[in-house]
N, C-alpha and C positions, 0 to 999 in steps of 0.2 A: 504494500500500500504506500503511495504514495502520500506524502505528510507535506501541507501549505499553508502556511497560518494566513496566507493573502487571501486562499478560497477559501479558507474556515470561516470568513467575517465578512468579505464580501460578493458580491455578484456580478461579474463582469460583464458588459452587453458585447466588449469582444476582446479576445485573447490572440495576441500576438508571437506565432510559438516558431523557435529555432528549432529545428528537429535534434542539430549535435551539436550537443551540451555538456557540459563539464560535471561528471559526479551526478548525472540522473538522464534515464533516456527521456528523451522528446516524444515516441510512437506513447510511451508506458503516461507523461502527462495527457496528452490527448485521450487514451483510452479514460484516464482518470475523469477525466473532465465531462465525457460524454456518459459516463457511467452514473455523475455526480445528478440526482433529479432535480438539483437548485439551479445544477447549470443547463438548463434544456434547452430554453433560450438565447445563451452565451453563444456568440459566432465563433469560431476559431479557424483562424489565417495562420497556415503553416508557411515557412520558411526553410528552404532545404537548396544545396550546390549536387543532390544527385538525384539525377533524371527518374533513374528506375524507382527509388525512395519515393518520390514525389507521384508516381503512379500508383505505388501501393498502398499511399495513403488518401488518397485523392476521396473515396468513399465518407471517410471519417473525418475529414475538415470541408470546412466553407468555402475556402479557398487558398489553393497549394500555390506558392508563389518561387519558383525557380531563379533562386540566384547564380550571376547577379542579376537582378529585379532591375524588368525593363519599363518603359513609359508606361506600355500596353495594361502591365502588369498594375500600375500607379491605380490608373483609369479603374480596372474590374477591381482593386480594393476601394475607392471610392467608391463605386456603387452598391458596396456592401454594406461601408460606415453608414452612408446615407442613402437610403433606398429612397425616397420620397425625391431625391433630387435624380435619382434614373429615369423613376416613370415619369419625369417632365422630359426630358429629352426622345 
């Protein structure tokens, strides 16, 4: 189990996640996150430098963003942060 005093207290509307990370996997938060029923809500924007990684997580996050993160990439994170400003466009 994964231990977070930041999601023990709060509720994030969205999580910004590196996949390789120092002293805790990245797939092992995600899975935490999505398991958590407080976080059902919570968006979660992965961040990863490998191709295949980013396909086999693709299911379980919101949006896989393949670095290094290009314009394209900017663009379809904005439309996540703020949905209300997509469907005007």
């Amino acid at each position: 189990m994964i231990r977070s005093p930041q999601l023990a207290v709060t509720t994030p509307d969205v999580v910004v996640l590196d996949l390789h990370l120092p002293h805790v996997s990245g797939p092992d938060i995600l899975r935490h996150i999505r398991a958590d029923a407080r976080l059902t809500e919570t968006r979660v924007i992965v961040a990863t430098a490998h191709a295949r990684i980013a396909e086999s997580i693709r299911r379980e996050a919101d949006l896989v963003l393949l670095k290094p993160i290009s314009f394209s990439q900017l663009r379809d994170l904005s439309a996540i942060l703020d949905p209300a400003r997509q469907s005007a466009n």
